[in-house]
C-alpha positions in Angstrom: 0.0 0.0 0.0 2.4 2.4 0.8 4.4 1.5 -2.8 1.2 2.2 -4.5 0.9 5.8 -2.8 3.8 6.8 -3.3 3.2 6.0 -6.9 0.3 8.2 -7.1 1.8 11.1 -5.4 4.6 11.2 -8.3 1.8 10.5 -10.7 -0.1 13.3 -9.8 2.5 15.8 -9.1 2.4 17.1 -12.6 -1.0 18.4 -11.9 -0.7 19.0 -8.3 2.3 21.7 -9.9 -0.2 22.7 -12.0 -2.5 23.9 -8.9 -0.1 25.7 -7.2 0.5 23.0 -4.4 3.9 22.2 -5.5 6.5 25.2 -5.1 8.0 26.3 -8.6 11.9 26.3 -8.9 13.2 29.6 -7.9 16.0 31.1 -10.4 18.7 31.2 -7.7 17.9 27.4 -7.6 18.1 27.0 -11.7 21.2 29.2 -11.5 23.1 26.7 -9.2 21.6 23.6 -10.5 23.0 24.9 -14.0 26.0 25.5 -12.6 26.4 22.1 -10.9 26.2 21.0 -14.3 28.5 22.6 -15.6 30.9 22.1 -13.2 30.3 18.5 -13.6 31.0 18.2 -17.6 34.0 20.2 -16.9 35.2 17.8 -14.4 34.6 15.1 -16.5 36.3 16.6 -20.0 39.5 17.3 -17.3 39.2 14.1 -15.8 39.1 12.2 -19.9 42.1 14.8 -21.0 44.1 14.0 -18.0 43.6 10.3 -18.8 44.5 10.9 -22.0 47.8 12.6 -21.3 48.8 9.5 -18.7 48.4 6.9 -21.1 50.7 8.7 -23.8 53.0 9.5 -21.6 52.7 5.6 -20.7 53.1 4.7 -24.5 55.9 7.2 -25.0 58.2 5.4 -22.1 57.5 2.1 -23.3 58.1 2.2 -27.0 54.3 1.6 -27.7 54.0 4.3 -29.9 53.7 3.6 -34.0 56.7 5.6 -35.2 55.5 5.5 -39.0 52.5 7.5 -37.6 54.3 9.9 -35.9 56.4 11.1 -39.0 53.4 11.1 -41.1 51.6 13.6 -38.6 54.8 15.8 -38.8 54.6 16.0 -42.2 51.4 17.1 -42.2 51.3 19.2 -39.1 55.3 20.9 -39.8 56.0 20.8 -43.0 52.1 21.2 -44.8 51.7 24.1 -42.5 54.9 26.1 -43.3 53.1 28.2 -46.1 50.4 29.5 -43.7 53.1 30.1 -40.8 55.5 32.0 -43.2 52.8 34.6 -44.8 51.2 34.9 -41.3 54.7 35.7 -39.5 55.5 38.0 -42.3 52.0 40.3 -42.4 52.9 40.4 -38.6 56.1 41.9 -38.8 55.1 44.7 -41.5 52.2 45.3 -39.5 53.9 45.9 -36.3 56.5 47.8 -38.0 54.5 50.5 -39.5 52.8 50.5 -36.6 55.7 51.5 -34.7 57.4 53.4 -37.8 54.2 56.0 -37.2 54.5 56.2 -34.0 58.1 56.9 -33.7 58.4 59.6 -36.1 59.5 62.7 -34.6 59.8 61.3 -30.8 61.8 58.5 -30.3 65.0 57.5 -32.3 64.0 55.2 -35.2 66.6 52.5 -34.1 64.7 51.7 -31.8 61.6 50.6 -34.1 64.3 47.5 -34.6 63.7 46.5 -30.9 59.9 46.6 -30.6 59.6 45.3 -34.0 61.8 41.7 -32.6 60.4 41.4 -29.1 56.8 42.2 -30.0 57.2 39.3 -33.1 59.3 36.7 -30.8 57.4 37.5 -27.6 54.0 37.2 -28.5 53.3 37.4 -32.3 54.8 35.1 -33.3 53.9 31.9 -31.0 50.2 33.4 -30.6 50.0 33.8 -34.0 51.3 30.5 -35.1 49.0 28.8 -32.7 45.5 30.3 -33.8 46.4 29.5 -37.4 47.0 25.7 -35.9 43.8 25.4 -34.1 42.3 26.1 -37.6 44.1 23.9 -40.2 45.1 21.1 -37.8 42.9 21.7 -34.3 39.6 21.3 -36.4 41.2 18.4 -38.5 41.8 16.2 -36.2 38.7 17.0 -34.4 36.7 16.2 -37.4 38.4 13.1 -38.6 38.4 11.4 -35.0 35.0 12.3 -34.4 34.1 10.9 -37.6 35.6 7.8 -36.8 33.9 8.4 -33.9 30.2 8.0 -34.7 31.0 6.1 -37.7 32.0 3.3 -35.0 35.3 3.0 -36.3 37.0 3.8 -32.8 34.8 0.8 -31.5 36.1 -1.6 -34.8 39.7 -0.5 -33.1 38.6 -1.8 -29.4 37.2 -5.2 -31.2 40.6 -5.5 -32.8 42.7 -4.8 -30.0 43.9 -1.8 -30.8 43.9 1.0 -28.4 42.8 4.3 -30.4 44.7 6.3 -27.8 48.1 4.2 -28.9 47.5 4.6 -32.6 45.2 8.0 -33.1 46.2 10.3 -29.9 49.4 9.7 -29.2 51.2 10.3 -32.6 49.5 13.5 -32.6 50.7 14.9 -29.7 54.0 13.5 -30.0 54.2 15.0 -33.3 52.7 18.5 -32.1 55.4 18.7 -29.6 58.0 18.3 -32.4 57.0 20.9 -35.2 55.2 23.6 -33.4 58.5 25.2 -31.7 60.0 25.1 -35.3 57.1 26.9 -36.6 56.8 29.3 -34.2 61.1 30.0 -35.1 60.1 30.0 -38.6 57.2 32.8 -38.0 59.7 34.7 -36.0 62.7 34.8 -39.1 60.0 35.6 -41.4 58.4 38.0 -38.8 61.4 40.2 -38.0 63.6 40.0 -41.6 59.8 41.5 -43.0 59.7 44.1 -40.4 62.7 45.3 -41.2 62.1 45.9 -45.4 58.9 47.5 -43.9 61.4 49.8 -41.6 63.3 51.1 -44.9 60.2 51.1 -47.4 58.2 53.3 -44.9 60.2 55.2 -42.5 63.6 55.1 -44.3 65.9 52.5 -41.5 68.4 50.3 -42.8 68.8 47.4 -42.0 72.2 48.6 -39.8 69.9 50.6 -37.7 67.6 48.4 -37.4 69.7 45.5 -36.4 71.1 47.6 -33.8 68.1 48.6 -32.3 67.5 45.2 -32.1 70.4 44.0 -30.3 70.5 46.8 -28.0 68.2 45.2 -25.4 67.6 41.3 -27.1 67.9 39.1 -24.3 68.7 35.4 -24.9 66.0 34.3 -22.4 63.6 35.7 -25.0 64.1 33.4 -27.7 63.8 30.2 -24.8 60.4 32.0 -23.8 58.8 32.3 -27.1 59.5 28.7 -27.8 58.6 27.2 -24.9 55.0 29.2 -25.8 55.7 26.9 -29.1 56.0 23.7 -26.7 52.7 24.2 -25.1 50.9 25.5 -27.5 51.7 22.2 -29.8 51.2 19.6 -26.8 47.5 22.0 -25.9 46.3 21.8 -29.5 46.2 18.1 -30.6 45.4 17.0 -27.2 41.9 19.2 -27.0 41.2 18.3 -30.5 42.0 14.6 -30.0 39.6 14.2 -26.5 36.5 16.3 -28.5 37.0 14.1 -31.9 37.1 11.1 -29.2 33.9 12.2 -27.1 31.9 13.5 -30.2 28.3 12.0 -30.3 25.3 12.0 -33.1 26.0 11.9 -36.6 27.0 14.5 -38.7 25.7 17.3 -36.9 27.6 15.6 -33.5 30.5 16.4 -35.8 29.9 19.4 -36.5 29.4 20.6 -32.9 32.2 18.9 -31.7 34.8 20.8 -34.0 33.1 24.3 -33.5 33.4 23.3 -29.8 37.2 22.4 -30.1 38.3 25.4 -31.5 36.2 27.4 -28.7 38.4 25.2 -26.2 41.6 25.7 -28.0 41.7 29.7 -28.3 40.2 29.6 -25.0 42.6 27.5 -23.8 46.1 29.3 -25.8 44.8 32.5 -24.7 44.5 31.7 -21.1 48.0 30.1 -21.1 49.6 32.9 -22.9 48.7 35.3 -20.1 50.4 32.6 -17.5 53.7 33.1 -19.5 54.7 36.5 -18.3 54.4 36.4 -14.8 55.9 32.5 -14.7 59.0 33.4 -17.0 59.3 36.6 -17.4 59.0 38.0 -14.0 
C-alpha cells in the first residue's frame, strides 16, 4: 500500500504543480543547478584529458607508440603548414613595423623601431600567432576526422581489434605537435622580424644597420627560450583538445559538427588563457 501511494503522489505531481501545491523552482535554484552542471562536464572533459595525457605519456616510455605515424603527422602538421606560418609571421612583422614606424616619427630614435619590431614578433606574435592559425588547419582536422571515426563506430572496430585508439590515433598527434610547433613558431619569428625590417626602410627610411642595432640593443637570450617554450605548449595543448573532443563527439553529422566548432572554442580559450600565464611564470 504504501508503494502504490507513493506512486500516485509522483503520478499526480504534474497536476498537483499545475494547482499551485507544488513550489515552482526559484531562479537562484536554476542558476546553481546549471552551474552544478556545468561544473560537472568540466570535471569530466579534465578528468578524460588527464587520462589521456597519462596513457601517452605511458606509450611514449614504453616504446608503444607507431613511429611511421608519428612522422606522417609531422609532415602534415610541420611541413604542410609552413606556407600559412610564413605569410602569417611576415603580415605580422610589416604590421607591427609601421605601426611603430608612425609612432616613432619625430619622438623616439628610429633604431629603436628594430627593438619593438623583434620582441613584440618573438614574444608574442609570433607563438600566438602560429597557434590560432593551428587550431584552424590542424585543431579542427583532427577533431573532425576522430570524431568521424567516432560515430561512424570506427573507434569501437579499433577496441574489437585490440587496438587502443589512444596508442594509434592520440598519441602520434601529440607527439608529433610537440616536435613541429617550436620550429614553426622559429620560422614565423625569421620571417616576422627580416619583413619588419624591409617594412622599416620602405616606410620610414631604416636600414637594415639601424635596425639590427636597435634590435640588439636590449635582445635578451631568455627571449628566444620563452617564445619557444609558448611553441612547446601551444603544440602539446592543440592536438590534445582536439584529440579528446574528436574522441567524445556524439550524433551523426551534426555531433561532428558541434564537436569541431566546440574544439576550437576550447583551444583559443585555452592558448589564450595560457599565454597570459607566461609572463608572470618566465618573465618575471
Amino acid at each position: 500500500m504504501q508503494a502504490g501511494r507513493e506512486a500516485t503522489e509522483h503520478a499526480t505531481l504534474p497536476e498537483a504543480r499545475q494547482r499551485g501545491r507544488v513550489r515552482p523552482l526559484r531562479p537562484v535554484e536554476k542558476g546553481l543547478g546549471g552551474l552544478g552542471r556545468t561544473a560537472e562536464n568540466l570535471l569530466a572533459h579534465l578528468g578524460s584529458i588527464g587520462a589521456l595525457v597519462w596513457q601517452t605519456i605511458v606509450y611514449l616510455f614504453t616504446g608503444r607508440i607507431p613511429l611511421r605515424e608519428v612522422v606522417r603527422q609531422m609532415y602534415w602538421m610541420g611541413v604542410s603548414s609552413v606556407p600559412i606560418v610564413l605569410v602569417t609571421g611576415i603580415l605580422a612583422g610589416v604590421v607591427t613595423s609601421q605601426q611603430g614606424g608612425y609612432q616613432f616619427t619625430g619622438s623616439v630614435p628610429l633604431y629603436v623601431l628594430g627593438s619593438v619590431v623583434t620582441s613584440s614578433v618573438v614574444l608574442e606574435l609570433g607563438p600566438i600567432m602560429t597557434a590560432v592559425v593551428l587550431i584552424g588547419r590542424v585543431g579542427a582536422r583532427i577533431t573532425a576526422e576522430l570524431g568521424t571515426m567516432q560515430v561512424s563506430e570506427q573507434i569501437d572496430a579499433l577496441h574489437s581489434l585490440g587496438r587502443d585508439p589512444v596508442r594509434t590515433l592520440v598519441s602520434p598527434r601529440i607527439i608529433a605537435g610537440i616536435v613541429v610547433v617550436p620550429c614553426l613558431v622559429g620560422l614565423a619569428n625569421t620571417a616576422g622580424i627580416l619583413s619588419g625590417m624591409f617594412a622599416a626602410q620602405l616606410t620610414v627610411g631604416l636600414s637594415p644597420d639601424a635596425f639590427l642595432y636597435g634590435a640588439q640593443l636590449w635582445w635578451h637570450s631568455w627571449d628566444l627560450f620563452y617564445s619557444l617554450s609558448k611553441g612547446l605548449v601551444f603544440g602539446f595543448v592543440i592536438p590534445l583538445i582536439a584529440s579528446h573532443m574528436g574522441l567524445s563527439t556524439r550524433g551523426g553529422a551534426e555531433g561532428v559538427g558541434k564537436a569541431t566548432t566546440s574544439a576550437v572554442v576550447l583551444m583559443t580559450l585555452a592558448v589564450l588563457f595560457l599565454d597570459a600565464l607566461f609572463p608572470p611564470l618566465l618573465l618575471n
